[in-house]
C-alpha positions in Angstrom: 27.7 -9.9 19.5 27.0 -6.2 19.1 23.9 -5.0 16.8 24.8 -3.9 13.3 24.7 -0.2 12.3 21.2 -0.2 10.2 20.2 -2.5 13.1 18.3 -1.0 16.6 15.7 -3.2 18.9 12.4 -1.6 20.6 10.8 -3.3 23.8 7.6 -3.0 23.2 4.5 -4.3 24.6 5.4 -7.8 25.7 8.2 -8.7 23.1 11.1 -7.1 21.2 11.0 -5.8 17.6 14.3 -5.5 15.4 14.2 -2.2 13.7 16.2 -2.8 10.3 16.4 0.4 8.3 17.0 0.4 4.5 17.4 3.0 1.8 15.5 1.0 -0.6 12.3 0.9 1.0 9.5 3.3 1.1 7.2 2.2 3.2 7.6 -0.1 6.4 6.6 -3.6 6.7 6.3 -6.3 9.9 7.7 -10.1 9.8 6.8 -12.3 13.0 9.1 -15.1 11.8 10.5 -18.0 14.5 9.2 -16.0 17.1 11.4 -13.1 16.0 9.7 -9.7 15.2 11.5 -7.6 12.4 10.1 -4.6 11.3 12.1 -3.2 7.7 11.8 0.7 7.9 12.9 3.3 5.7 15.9 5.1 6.5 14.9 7.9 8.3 11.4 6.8 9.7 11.1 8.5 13.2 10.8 6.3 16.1 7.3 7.4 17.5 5.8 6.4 14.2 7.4 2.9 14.3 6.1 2.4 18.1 3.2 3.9 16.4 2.7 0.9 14.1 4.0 -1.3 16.4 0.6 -0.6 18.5 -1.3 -0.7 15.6 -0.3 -4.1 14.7 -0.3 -5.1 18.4 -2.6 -7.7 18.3 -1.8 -9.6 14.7 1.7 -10.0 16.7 0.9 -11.6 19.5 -1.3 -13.6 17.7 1.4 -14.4 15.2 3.8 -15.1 18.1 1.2 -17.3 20.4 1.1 -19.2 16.9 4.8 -20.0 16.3 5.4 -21.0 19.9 2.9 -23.0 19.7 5.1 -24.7 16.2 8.3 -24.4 18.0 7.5 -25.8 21.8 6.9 -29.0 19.6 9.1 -29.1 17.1 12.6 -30.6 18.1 15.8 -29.0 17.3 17.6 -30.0 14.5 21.4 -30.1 15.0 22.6 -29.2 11.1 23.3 -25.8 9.4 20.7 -23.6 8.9 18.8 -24.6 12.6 18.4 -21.5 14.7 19.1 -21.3 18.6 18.2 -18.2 20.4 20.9 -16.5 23.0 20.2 -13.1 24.4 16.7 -12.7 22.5 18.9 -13.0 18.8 18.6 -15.9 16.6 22.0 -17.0 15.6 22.1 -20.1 12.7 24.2 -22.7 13.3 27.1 -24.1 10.8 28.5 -27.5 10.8 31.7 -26.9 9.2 35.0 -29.9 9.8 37.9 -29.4 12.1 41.1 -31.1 13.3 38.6 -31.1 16.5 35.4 -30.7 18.1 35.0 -27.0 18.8 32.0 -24.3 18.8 32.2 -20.6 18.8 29.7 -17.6 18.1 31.3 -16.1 15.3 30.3 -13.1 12.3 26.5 -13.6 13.9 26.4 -17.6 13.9 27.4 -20.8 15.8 30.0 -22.6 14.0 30.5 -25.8 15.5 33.7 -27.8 14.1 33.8 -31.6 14.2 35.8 -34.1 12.8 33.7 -36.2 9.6 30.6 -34.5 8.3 29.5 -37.4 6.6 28.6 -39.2 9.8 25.6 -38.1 11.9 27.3 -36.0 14.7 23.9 -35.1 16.4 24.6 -36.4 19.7 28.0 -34.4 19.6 26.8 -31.0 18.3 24.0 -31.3 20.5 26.4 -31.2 23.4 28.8 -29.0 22.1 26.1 -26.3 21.9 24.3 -27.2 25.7 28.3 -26.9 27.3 28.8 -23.4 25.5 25.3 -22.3 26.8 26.0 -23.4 30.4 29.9 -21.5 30.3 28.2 -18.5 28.9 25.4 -18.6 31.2 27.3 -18.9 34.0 29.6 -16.0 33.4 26.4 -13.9 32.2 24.4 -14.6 34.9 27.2 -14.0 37.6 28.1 -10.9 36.4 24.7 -9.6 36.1 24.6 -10.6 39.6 27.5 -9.0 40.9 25.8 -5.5 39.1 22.3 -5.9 40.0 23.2 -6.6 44.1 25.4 -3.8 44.0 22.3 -1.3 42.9 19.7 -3.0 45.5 22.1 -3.3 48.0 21.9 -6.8 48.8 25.0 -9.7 48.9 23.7 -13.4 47.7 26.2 -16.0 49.1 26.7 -18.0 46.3 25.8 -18.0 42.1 25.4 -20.5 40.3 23.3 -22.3 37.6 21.3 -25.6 37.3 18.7 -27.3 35.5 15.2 -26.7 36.6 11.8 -27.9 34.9 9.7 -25.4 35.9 10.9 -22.3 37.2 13.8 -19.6 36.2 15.9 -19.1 39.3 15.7 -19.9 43.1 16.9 -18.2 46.6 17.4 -20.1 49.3 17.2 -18.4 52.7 20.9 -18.5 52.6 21.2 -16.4 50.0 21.9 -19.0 47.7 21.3 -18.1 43.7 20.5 -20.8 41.4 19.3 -19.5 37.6 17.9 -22.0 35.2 20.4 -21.9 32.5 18.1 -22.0 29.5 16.9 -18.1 30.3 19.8 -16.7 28.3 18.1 -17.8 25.4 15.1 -14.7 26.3 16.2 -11.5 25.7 18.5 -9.4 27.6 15.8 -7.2 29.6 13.7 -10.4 30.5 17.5 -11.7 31.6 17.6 -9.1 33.8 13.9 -9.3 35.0 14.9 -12.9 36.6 18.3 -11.5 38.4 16.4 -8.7 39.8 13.7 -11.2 40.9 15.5 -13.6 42.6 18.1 -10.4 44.4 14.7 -9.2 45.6 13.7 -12.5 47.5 17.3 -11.6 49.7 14.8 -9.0 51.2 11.6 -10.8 50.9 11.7 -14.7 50.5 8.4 -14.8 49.5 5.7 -13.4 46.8 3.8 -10.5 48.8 2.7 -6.9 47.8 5.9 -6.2 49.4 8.1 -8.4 47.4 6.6 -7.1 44.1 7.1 -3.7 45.0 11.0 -3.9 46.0 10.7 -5.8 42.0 8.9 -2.7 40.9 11.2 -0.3 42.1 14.0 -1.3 40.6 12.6 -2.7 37.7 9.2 -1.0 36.5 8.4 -2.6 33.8 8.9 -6.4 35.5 5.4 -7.0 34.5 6.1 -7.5 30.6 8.9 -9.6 31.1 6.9 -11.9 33.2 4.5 -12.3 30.5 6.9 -12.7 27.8 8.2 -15.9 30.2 4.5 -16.6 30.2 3.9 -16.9 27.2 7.4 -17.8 25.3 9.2 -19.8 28.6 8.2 -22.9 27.0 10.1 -22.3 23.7 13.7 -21.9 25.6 15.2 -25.4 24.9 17.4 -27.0 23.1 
């Protein structure tokens, strides 16, 4: 879903921050709320002075967002309107609304997943509604990411594909083989891209040396905050 007008996202230091600009605000203000960093600006606030408060506020953030992981690592999902599920770094609500059928769909910035009676308890069914679109989505995502990422390092993985993993984003078999933990389309899109470099880059070096890390480095420089955020919010990507 694209970003609305008023709405822009910084990457700062270890997280991202929706910038929401308004006319009706004079000052700016920060909200760390499910994980999700919103800053309300006025209109025409430069950006050096938000990254300016950004850094000022650095460490009430993180603390802030070490806080509601903490919350939402143990709280279980709650399949019912109003419940948010991350994809791509955004928080989209979902809607139960009835259907002639079971269906879901990202639609005007939410899930709306369609079943039959409302007035049963269709957990179960939404549940797996919502885990199927993530797997189709983070198939297609993660391929094509793929396909432009290899193209730019210059290497050619023999097969993509996803897979559920407990403890680890992604995997290159000496093949060539590419296996991504479907779940990491929930981060956001840069720390996305952090893991398809990653795993490209073991096509050179299957292994964790200086070398490896460099070949990361060069073609993605800031790979070092995206391995933190995973760090410190990989535990929250579930449904």
């Amino acid at each position: 879903m694209p970003l609305k007008p008023n709405l822009t996202v910084i990457h700062a230091n270890g997280y991202d921050a929706e910038i929401k600009r308004t006319s009706r605000r004079k000052t700016a203000s920060i909200e760390v709320i499910e994980g999700v960093v919103s800053v309300v600006v006025p209109e025409s606030l430069a950006i050096y002075k938000i990254q300016a408060l950004l850094a000022k506020k650095h460490r009430w953030i993180k603390e802030r967002l070490a806080l509601q992981e903490q919350v939402i690592a143990t709280k279980p999902k709650e399949f019912v309107s109003g419940e948010a599920f991350a994809y791509m770094g955004r928080n989209y609500r979902l809607k139960v609304v009835e259907g002639a059928y079971p269906s879901i769909k990202l639609y005007q910035g939410r899930f709306v997943v369609s079943v039959r009676d409302k007035t049963i308890n269709n957990t179960g069914a939404i549940k797996q509604l919502i885990i199927h679109w993530y797997k189709k989505h983070a198939e297609s995502k993660l391929t094509e990411k793929t396909a432009r990422y290899a193209k730019i390092i210059g290497v050619t993985p023999s097969t993509v594909g996803i897979k559920v993993f407990q403890s680890r984003w992604g995997s290159c078999s000496n093949k060539g083989d590419i296996l991504y933990n479907w779940k990491i389309v929930m981060a956001p899109n840069r720390v996305v891209d952090y893991v398809v470099i990653h795993e490209l880059c073991h096509i050179l070096h299957h292994d964790h040396s200086p070398k490896f890390w460099k070949t990361v480095e060069r073609y993605f420089p800031d790979y070092a905050e995206c391995k933190e955020w995973l760090k410190l919010n990989g535990k929250a990507l579930k449904i």
